[in-house]
Each structure stands twice: as structure tokens, then as C-alpha cells.
N, C-alpha and C positions, 0 to 999 in steps of 0.2 A: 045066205051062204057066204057071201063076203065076210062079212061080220067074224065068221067061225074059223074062215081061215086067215084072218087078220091075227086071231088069238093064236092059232096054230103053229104057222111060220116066223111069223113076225117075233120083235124081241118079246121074252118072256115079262110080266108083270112082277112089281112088288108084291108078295104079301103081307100086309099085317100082320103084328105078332098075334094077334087072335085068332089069326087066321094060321098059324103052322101048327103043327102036328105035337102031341106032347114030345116026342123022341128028339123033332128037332128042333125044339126047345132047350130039349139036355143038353145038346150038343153045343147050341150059342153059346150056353153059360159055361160050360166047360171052356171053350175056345178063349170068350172075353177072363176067364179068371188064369187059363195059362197065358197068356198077353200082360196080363196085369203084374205077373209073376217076373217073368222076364225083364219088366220094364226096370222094377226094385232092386234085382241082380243088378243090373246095368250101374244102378244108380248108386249101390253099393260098392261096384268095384271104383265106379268115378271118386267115389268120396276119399277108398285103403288110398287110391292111388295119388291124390293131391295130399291127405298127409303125409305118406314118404316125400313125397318132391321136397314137403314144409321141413322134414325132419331132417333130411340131407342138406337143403340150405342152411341149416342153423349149425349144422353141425360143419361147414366149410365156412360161416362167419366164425365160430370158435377157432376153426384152428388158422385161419389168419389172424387171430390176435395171440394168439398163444405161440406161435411159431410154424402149426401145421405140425409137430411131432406128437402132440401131447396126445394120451390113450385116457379111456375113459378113469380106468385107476388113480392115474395122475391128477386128472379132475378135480375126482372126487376127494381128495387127499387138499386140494387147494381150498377146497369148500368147507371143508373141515377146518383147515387152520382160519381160514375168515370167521367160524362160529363161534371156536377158540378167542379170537382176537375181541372179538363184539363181547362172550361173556369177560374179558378179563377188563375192557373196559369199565364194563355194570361194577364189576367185580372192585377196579378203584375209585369208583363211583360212590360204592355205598364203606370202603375204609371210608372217604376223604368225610362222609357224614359221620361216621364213631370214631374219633380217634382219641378220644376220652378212653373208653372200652380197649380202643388195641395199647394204648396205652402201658393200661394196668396189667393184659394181657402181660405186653412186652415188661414188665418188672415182675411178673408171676416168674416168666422165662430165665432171665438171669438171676436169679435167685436161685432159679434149679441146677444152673449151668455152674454154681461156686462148687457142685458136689462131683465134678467130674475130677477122674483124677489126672488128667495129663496138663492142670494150672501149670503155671511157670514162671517163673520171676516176671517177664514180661507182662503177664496181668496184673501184679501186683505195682508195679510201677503206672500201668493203664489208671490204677485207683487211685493213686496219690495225686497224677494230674487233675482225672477229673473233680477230686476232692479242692485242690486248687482254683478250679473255675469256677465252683461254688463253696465261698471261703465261711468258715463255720464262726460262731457267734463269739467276739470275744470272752476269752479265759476258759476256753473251751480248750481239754486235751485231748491227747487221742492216744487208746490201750490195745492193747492186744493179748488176747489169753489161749494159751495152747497147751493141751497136754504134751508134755512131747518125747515121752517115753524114754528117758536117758538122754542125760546132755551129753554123754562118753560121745568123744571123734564128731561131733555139731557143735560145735561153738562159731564154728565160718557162718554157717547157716542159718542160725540161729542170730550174729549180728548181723548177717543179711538182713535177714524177718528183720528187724529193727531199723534197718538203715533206710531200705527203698521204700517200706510203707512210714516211713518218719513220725514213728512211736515215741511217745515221753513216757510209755509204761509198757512194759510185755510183763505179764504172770505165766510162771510155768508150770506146772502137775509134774510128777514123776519124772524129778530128776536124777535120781537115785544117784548122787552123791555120798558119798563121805568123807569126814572130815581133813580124810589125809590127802582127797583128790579136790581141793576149794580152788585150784588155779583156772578151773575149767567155765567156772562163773568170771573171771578177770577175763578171760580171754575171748567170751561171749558178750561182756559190753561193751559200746562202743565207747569210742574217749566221750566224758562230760556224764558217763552211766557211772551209776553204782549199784549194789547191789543188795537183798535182804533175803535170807534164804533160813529153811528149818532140814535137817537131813533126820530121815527117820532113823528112831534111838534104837541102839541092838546092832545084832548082829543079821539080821533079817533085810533079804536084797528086796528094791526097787524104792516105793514112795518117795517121798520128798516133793518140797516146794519153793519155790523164790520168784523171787520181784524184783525185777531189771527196771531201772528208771534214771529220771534224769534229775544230775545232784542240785542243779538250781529247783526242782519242784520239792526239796525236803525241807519240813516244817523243824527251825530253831527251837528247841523246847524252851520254854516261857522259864522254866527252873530247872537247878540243877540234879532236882531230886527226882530220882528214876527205880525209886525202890516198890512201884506201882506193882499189882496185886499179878502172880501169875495165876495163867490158867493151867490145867495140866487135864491135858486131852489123851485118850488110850484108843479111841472109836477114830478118830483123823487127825494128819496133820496139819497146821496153819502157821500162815507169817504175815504179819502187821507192817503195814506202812503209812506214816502218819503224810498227808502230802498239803503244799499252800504253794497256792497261786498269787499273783499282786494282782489279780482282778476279784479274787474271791475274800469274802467278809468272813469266811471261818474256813476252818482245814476241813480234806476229808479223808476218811479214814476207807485203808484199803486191804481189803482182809481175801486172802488167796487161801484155799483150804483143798484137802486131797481126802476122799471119803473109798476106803480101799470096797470093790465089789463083796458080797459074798455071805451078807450078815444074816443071820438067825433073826428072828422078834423079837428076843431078848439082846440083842447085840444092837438092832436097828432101833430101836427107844432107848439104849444107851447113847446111842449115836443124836437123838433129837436130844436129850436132857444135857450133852453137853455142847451143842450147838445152843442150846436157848440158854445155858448159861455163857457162852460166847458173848453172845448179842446182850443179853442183859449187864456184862461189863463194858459195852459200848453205848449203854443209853444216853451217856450223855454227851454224845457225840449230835449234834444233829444231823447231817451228813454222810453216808456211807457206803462203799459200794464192797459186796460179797461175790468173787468169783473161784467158780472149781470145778471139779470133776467128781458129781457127788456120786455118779455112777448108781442113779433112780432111776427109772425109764419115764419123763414125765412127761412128753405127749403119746408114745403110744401105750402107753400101758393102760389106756383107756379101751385098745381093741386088744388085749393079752386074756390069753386063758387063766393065766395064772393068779390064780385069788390073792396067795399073798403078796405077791409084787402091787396089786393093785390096791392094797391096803397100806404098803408101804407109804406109794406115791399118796394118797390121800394123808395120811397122818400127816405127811410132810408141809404138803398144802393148808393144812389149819395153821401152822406155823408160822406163815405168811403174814396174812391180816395182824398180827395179833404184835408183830412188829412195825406195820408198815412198810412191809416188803414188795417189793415190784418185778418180776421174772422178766427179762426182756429175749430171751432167746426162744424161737420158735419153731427152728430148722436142727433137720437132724445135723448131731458134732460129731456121729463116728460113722463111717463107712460101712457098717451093719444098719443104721439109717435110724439109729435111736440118738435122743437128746439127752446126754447125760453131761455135757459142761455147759454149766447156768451162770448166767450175772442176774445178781439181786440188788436192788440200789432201796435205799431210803433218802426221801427226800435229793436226788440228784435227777438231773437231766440228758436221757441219753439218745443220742440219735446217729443216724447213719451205721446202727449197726446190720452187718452182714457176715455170714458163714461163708469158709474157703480152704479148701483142701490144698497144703502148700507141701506135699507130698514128704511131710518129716518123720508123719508118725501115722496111725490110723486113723487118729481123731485129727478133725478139721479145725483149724483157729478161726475164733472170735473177732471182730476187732467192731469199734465201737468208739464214738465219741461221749464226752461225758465235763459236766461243770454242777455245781453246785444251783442248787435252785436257790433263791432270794429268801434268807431268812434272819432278814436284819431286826426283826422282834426277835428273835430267840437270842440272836447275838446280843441283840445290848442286855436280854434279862440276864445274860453271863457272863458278861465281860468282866466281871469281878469275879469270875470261878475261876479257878486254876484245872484246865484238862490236863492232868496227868497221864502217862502214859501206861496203860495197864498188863503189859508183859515188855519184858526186855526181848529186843530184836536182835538176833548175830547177823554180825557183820563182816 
């Protein structure tokens, strides 16, 4: 009897879990899995809660370096300009590796920049210095070729263009002179110029041409006799300049011509047939340079719709070779953005040329330097030739 009420009264026993009931079984596992639950809340709010603490101290180190004003906006705006700053580092990083490339860039550039039109005497003087820092080859002159649409009321301007870019030759297209108005060429060159000009014959306004130069570069004729063969041209006009240097071993001949727009096919191979009988009276020149306003379209007439234009320009181009001709103009010469005033040289050397709108006319001037290449085998096979002069030049 003791025994039973030991178990009775006394404290209750353990059971073993084999020994409880299924129901309260359920209930353990239920109990221990909500316990288990609570713990992971707990330990989730512990964690939100020490990263704010983290995120509030970082954010009161900022604004003690920053001042304590600055908002997140403003930040972000600072971090920006440091990504800024870091690419533009890379950024002179990888010029300072091409400057070959930026280079050519930078002369693709100002090449484009000669076609703006607000030039002004100030760049034109900009070129003469730097042409100075880099002094050109001896017997080397310097030209310049403009249409310039009417010399009427430019003559100041005109020996400007001569003065500040320090020209020994300007050619001009369409000066539309006449013979009763020739004061207008004295009054355009400067003292030590002279002048050689043709005014279109008739009574028919614009055309004409002349050639402004400098009187120590005019060639003494070797004889008196000047009864040399003319040409007589109806498709263009032209004017001859025979010119010698005391560094040059032969003269060179400098042929300014004005080719009016607007020809037929039959009008434009009148135009080639007496241009190649041009050049065929100067054969025996070896030296020569051809400048004008042939008014062809020869570098875009390659993207033109126009069939005949693009027939023009090609006949024109077999002309070429067939003389030894050399086109050195590459940029458009008129503010419509076509190349129609060309320099052709045979046998000459020309360099520094560049295109520039000097606000006179529509078309942009030329200017170019230029010397006789080395042709002292030709010269001695003729030095016993008499180069006669083959049209009479007005003066």
C-alpha cells in the first residue's frame, strides 16, 4: 500500500515519449515548432535592427565630412562628377596614345573650318605667320586665285587679299572690266605689282581675267620679237604670264582662264578642242601652271544624277594625262559646296595649298605655294631654243 500511494501523492513521474499518448505527442511538436518560430523573429528583428544602427552611423560619418548639410541628391551629383572625372582621365589617357590619329583628325578639321563664312582678315594674317614659322623651300612663290565677281568698288580689298596674305601672284575670274574702266586694276595693286588682264570682247556684261603680280618675278624676253602665234578663243577667256625667279633654271608659264557655265555638248568639246589647242602652244614650255573657274563640277559630279554633267567632267579628265596635268584642288570653291576653280600644274611643285572664304564673292580663294620642279636635262636640251612668246598680253 505504501508503494501506491508514494505514486499517488507524491510528485508525479516522468514519462517517456513512448510512453505518451498520440494527442500528446501532437501537442509537443506543435509547442517545440512555435518556440522555434519565435526564436527566428527575434533574431530577425536583432539583425533590421543593428543594420539601421550600421546605416545611421555611416550616414553621420558622411555628413561630418561633408559639412552635415548635404542630401542624398547632392551625393549623388558628387559621385557622378568623380565618374566623370575618372572617364575623362582614360579619356586623355587613350588621346595621349593616338595623337598621330587626332592629328590628322585636327587638319581633316580646319580644312572644313576655311568654308565658314564669318573668315576675316584676322585669319588670313593668322596664315601668313604661321606660314613664317615654317619657311618654304627656296624659289618657292606664293599665289592666290579668286573668282571675284567684279572688281567694281574692291580694289581696297582686293590689295588687301594681296597685302596681308604676302602674295607674288593673285589671278582673278570675272572681273568684268572694260577697257574704259582699266584704272581699277592700278588701284588693286599694290606698289612693285603690275598687272596682265584680258576683258571679254563685245558688248556682253561680266567675264574677264587678269593677273596681279609682282614686277621683279616678270621674265625679260630673250628677243625683241613678239610676233608669236595667237590664239583666239570664243568657248573662254585667258591671260598669259610668262614669270622667272633667280632661283629657277627655266621660266614658268601662268595661264589664268574663265570657262562661262552653261554649255551644250556641242559647245563643251568646243570648249576641250580649244583648250588642248591652248596647251599644245605651250608645249614647249616645260613648266606650267593652269588656273580658273572652269565651272565643271569635278568632285561631286560623281554623286550627280545628271548624266550629262557627268560626261562633261569625265571627258575633261582624259585631257589630263594626256598632257601631264596634275589637279591639286580638292575642297569645294563655291559656297554651293561644288569644286569648280581648279589649279592644273605640269611639271611644278605645289604645296600648302588651302581653301578660304574671304567673304568677296561666293567663290572661296585658292592660295598655294608653287616652284618649278628640277629640270635641268630639259633646260640644257634647249637652251639654244628661243621660247617665244605665243599670244601678245595687254597691259
Amino acid at each position: 500500500m505504501g508503494g501506491l500511494t508514494d505514486n499517488v501523492r507524491g510528485t508525479p513521474r516522468t514519462l517517456d515519449s513512448n510512453m505518451r499518448t498520440p494527442v500528446e505527442e501532437r501537442r509537443r511538436r506543435e509547442e517545440e515548432i512555435a518556440t522555434s518560430q519565435n526564436l527566428l523573429q527575434e533574431k530577425r528583428v536583432n539583425l533590421k535592427t543593428q543594420t539601421d544602427q550600421r546605416h545611421v552611423i555611416k550616414q553621420c560619418d558622411q555628413s561630418a565630412q561633408t559639412g552635415g548639410d548635404q542630401g542624398d541628391e547632392q551625393r549623388d551629383d558628387e559621385d557622378e562628377e568623380r565618374d566623370q572625372e575618372k572617364d575623362k582621365t582614360y579619356s586623355e589617357e587613350e588621346e595621349s596614345d593616338s595623337e598621330e590619329e587626332e592629328s590628322k583628325q585636327t587638319g581633316r578639321k580646319r580644312k572644313k573650318k576655311y568654308h565658314q563664312k564669318n573668315r576675316t582678315s584676322n585669319r588670313q594674317i593668322q596664315t601668313v605667320d604661321q606660314c613664317e614659322i615654317n619657311p618654304t623651300p627656296p624659289g618657292t612663290i606664293r599665289l592666290g586665285f579668286l573668282n571675284v565677281q567684279s572688281m567694281n568698288k574692291k580694289e581696297n580689298v582686293i590689295s588687301e587679299l594681296i597685302k596681308q596674305n604676302k602674295l607674288d601672284l593673285l589671278l582673278l575670274n570675272e572681273t568684268w572690266l572694260k577697257r574704259k574702266k582699266l584704272k581699277v586694276l592700278h588701284k588693286a595693286s599694290p606698289k612693285g605689282f603690275k598687272a596682265h588682264y584680258q576683258v571679254r570682247p563685245g558688248k556682253k556684261r561680266g567675264g574677264g581675267v587678269a593677273n596681279l603680280f609682282l614686277k621683279a618675278l616678270q621674265r625679260k624676253p630673250k628677243s625683241s620679237d613678239s610676233s608669236g602665234k595667237k590664239i583666239k578663243t570664243t568657248t573662254f577667256e585667258f591671260v598669259v604670264t610668262e614669270l622667272q625667279h633667280d632661283d629657277w633654271n627655266q621660266p614658268v608659264l601662268i595661264i589664268n582662264l574663265y570657262h562661262p557655265p552653261g554649255n551644250s555638248k556641242e559647245e563643251f568639246r568646243k570648249f576641250l578642242n580649244e583648250f588642248q589647242s591652248l596647251l599644245d602652244e605651250v608645249e614647249n614650255y616645260s613648266s606650267f601652271i593652269v588656273t580658273g573657274d572652269f565651272n565643271i563640277h569635278v568632285n561631286k559630279v560623281r554623286r550627280s544624277n545628271n548624266k550629262d554633267r557627268r560626261s562633261y567632267t569625265d571627258e575633261f579628265y582624259h585631257v589630263w594625262p594626256l598632257y601631264n596635268l596634275t589637279q591639286h584642288v580638292e575642297e569645294p570653291t563655291h559656297e554651293a559646296g561644288n569644286t569648280l576653280d581648279l589649279v592644273l600644274t605640269r611639271n611644278v611643285e605645289v604645296s600648302g595649298l588651302f581653301v578660304q572664304d574671304d567673304g568677296v564673292s561666293d567663290h572661296y580663294t585658292v592660295y598655294f605655294y608653287a616652284k618649278p620642279k628640277d629640270t635641268t636635262d630639259k633646260t640644257e636640251e634647249n637652251e639654244n631654243e628661243e621660247q617665244k612668246p605665243f599670244r601678245e598680253t595687254e597691259e
